[in-house]
N, C-alpha and C positions, 0 to 999 in steps of 0.2 A: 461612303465618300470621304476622302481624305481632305481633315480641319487643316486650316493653314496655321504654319508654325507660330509658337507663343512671343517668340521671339519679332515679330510684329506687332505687339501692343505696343503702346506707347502713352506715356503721361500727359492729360491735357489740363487739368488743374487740381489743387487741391482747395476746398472750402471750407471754413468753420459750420459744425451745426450744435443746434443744442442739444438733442438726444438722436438716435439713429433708429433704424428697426431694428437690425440687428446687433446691434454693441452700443450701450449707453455707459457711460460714467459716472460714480459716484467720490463721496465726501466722506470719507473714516474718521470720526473721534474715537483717539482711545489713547490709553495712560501705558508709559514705556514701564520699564523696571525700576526705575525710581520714582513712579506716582505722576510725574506730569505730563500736562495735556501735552497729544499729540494731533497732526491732523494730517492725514494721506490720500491723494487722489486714487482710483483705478478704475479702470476696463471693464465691465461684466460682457457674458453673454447675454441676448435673452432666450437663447435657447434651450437651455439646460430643461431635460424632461426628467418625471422624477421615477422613474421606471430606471438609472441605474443612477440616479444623481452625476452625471460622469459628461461633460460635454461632446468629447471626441475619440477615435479610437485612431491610433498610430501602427501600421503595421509593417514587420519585420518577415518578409515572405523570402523564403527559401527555396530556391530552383532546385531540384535534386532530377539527374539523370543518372541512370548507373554507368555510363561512361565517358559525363563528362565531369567539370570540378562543379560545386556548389559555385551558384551562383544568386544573386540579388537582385529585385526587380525595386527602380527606381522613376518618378516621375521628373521631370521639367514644365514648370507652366509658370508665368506672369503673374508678381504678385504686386497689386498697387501702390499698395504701404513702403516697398522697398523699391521701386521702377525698375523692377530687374527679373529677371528671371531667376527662378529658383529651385535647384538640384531639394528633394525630398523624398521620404517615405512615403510610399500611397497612405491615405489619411482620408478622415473624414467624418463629420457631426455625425451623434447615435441619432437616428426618430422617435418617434413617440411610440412606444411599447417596444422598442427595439431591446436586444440583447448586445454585447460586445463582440461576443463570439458573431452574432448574424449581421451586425454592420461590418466587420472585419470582411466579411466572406463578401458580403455587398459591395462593400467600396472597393475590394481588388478586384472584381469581377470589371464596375463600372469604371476607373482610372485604368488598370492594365489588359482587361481581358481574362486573365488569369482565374483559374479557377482553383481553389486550394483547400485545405484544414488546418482549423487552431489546433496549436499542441500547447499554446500557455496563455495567459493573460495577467498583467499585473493588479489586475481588478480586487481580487481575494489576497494580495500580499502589502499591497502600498498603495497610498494617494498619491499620483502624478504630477505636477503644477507645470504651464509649459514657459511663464514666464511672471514669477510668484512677486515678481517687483512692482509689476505695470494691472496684473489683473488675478483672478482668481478663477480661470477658464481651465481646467486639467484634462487628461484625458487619460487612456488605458495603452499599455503598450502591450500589443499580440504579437506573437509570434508563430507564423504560418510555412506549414509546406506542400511546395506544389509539384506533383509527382508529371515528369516533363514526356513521360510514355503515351498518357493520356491522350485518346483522340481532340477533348477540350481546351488544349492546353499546347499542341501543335502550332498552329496559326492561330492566337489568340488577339481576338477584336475587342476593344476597350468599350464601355457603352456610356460617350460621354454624352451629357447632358447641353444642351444649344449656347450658354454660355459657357462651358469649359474649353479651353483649350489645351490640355494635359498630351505631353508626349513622354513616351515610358521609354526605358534601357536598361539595359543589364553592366553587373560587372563582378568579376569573381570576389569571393571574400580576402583571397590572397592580393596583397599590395595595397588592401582599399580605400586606404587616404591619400596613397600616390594618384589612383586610376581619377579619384574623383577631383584631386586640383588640378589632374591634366587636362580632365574637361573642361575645369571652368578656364584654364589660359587658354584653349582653342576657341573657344565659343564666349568668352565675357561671360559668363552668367556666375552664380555664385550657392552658400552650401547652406540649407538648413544647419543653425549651430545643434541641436541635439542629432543630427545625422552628422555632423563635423566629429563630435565629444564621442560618438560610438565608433567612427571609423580611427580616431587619435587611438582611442582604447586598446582597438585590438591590436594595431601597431604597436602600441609599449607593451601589450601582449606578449606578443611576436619576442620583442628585444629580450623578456627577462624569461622567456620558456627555456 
């Protein structure tokens, strides 16, 4: 059965709490480079399992047909925080004993349908932070391809969960900071900045090849 578009939620208030379930706040003491006290609010999850110590996995999945161009599978869904809808990478917390690699392959399955293989993870090269000012939540960035021959991978059905409302799309790697502010002036919605910072990339890319 097809979910009704995300672009139907809507903000009905925002409240103060003092801790949450899922993301509580804390109070940092600690001394800059000249020895005086400091003091910093942030974010946590309480998520984090310690099976990769790693919050989330971000993935970069790659449409490969032999006769059409690479292409990118990307979601749109309602994000509260921002009242807006939001262009993103499929994504999604690890579980408990989970691996990178098998939440990667999990969440694209469940947000796009898609069925694919890891060819990288940043897990064994760098720590990721996703917004090192506000919290200390990181995650892994994968990069997947999905072979579009595939009988699985033909009509791929996303396996959202009862409150997701996740709608996925595609768009080739060529122009891809044009194609994705095209969207957002048709539709309002707006860009994940770490999905903004990679499509900027490839475009100065582009400029100095």
């Amino acid at each position: 059965m097809t979910k009704p578009s995300p672009y139907k939620a809507q903000l009905v208030s925002v409240e103060d709490i003092s801790q949450g379930k899922w993301i509580q706040t804390r109070q940092i003491n600690y001394k800059d480079p000249n020895g005086q006290d400091r003091v910093w609010e942030m974010a946590v999850r309480t998520t984090r399992t310690e099976t990769t110590n790693t919050d989330a996995v971000s993935i970069l999945a790659l449409l490969k047909h032999p006769q059409k161009p690479t292409e990118i599978v990307f979601t749109k869904q309602f994000r509260p925080p921002t009242g807006k809808v939001v262009i993103e990478l499929p994504a999604g917390l690890i579980d408990p004993k989970e691996s990178v690699e098998s939440t990667a392959i999990r969440e694209l399955i469940e947000e796009t349908g898609y069925h694919g293989k890891v060819l990288s993870s940043t897990l064994d090269q760098v720590e990721l932070f996703s917004d090192p000012g506000l919290t200390n939540a990181n995650m892994a960035f994968t990069t997947m391809e999905v072979d579009l021959t595939q009988p699985e991978n033909i009509n791929p059905q996303p396996e959202l969960e009862p409150g997701e409302f996740i709608e996925t799309f595609t768009l080739p790697l060529t122009n891809l900071l044009d194609e994705l502010l095209d969207v957002c002036k048709k539709e309002g919605c707006v860009i994940d900045a770490r999905l903004y910072h990679y499509a900027a990339g490839l475009k100065m890319a582009s400029m100095t090849s």
